[in-house]
C-alpha angles and dihedrals in degrees: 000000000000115000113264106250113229141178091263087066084050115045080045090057098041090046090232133108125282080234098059082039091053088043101048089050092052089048100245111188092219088067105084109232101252093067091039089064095038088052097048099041084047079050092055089036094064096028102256125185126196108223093224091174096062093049094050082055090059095046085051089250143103105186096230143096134208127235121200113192127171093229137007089205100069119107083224097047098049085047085050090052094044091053085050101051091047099052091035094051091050083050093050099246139137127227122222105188132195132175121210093203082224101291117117087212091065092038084057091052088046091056106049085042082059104044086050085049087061100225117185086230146354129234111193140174104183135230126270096252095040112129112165140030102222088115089065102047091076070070101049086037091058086038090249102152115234124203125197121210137185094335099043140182121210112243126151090230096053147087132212142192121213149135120253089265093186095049081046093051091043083048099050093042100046085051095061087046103042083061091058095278104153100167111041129178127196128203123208155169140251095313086210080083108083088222087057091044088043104053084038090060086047098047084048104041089048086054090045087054100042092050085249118146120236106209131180086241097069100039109081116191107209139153081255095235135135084267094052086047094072093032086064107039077052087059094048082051095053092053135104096210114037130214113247093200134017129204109202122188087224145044095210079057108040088047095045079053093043094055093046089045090053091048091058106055104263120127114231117241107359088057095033129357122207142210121190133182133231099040086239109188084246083078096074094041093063119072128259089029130243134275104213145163114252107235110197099228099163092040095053097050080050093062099032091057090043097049100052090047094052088058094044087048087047096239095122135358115229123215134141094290091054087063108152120226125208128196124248129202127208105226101205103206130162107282094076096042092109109174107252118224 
């Protein structure tokens, strides 16, 4: 291997001192530009690299933030992490991204990857089996600031960015029955996840308000994939009183049912109308197309990113009564418009 240029080479060739070398490549403005340029074109000349690691080190920063995701392969999350990149890169910042493929023992793993790695801060949406936070407070401890987002813990030194899931779930049910649903079923996720127990309190709260009954029978617990889709259009077939409309807490999920729906025999949405969540771009493949909830992905790794700057930069603190709110928007397609007698 070839010999690692430093200032040192260079300040010996040019005849100066590896102080005036150190202070032309970092643009001092004591260094007069002429030896400026005759000390960085010397530096491309013999293939230096600033070991700008090293000297973030020194100044206590990296430069970089961690991101901790459940999974990569999600249409939201991609949309989360372009958001990020965008406003990170404007902030001059790096990403460095993990996924914890839904497991708390990975995420663990994430996180301590992430603290040894020295971020300046941690953005995190946790597992679905995550159930503490001991494996963040090395983080908090350090005064390294930690944002939630989407899938969000509770901490008093902590920030979050969500939608109003409750207000989505109310919004998604009253619309099914608002277009004549009277028995309505709603499929969610681990309810340890504040989005799963959210749209669950507005599902139930629209029924409350419209006389309607929530029974065990129509709430289905699943992992929300492809897989969890046909389970659960089998279910609805077993049964001796269908469901007329379905609100389901994903698109992947809610297709996957619809297809399986349609195969076997049922009419979407006159036999059974359906609501799903995320306004993946698989919504508008399946006919008749989806009715979603818009979840705003981009917007929200936009906010995330400049929300933890800013608190590095001292501009704001973030803690749990900081928690940051994003709009929702119900998209009425074609899958819930049930004709009404």
């Amino acid at each position: 291997m070839e010999k690692e240029i430093t200032i040192y080479d260079i300040a010996k060739i040019l005849g100066l001192s590896p102080a005036t070398v150190s202070r032309a490549l970092n643009d001092h403005p004591a260094i007069n530009s002429k030896t400026k340029i005759l000390i960085n074109e010397k530096a491309i000349e013999m293939g230096y690299q600033s070991n700008t690691f090293a000297s973030n080190l020194r100044r206590r920063r990296t430069n970089t933030l961690g991101v901790i995701v459940p999974r990569l392969n999600s249409n939201f999350m991609s949309a989360v992490l372009a958001g990020m990149e965008e406003e990170a890169n404007i902030s001059g910042y790096n990403l460095l991204i993990s996924q914890s493929l839904e497991s708390a023992k990975k995420e663990i793993s994430n996180a301590k990857t992430m603290f040894n790695s020295r971020v300046d801060g941690l953005l995190a949406s946790v597992a679905y089996d995550t159930d503490t936070f001991d494996h963040f407070e090395s983080f908090i401890k350090k005064g390294i600031p930690v944002l939630f987002f989407d899938r969000i813990i509770d901490h008093p030194k902590c920030s979050g960015v969500v939608i109003d899931n409750v207000l989505a779930g109310f919004t998604a049910t009253s619309h099914l029955i608002e277009k004549g649903c009277k028995r309505i079923m709603h499929v969610t996720g681990n309810l340890k996840r504040n989005v799963y127990s959210g749209r669950l309190k507005g599902y139930q709260d629209a029924l409350l308000q419209n006389n309607l009954t929530a029974s065990n029978e129509l709430l289905m617990i699943t992992d929300l994939s492809q897989e969890a889709g046909k389970y659960v259009a089998q279910k609805i077939d077993e049964m001796e009183i269908r469901p007329d409309g379905i609100f389901i807490s994903n698109d992947i999920c809610a297709v996957s049912c619809m297809k399986a729906l349609k195969e076997k025999g049922y009419n979407i949405p006159d036999d059974i109308a359906v609501v799903g969540f995320n306004n993946d771009p698989v919504s508008q493949v399946i006919e008749p197309n989806l009715t979603t909830v818009y979840y705003p992905g981009q917007e929200m790794g936009k906010v995330a990113i400049r929300t933890i700057v800013n608190h590095l930069k001292g501009i704001q603190s973030i803690d749990v009564s900081d928690k940051i709110v994003l709009p929702s928007e119900l998209i009425i397609r074609k899958s819930s418009l049930k004709e009404i007698d």
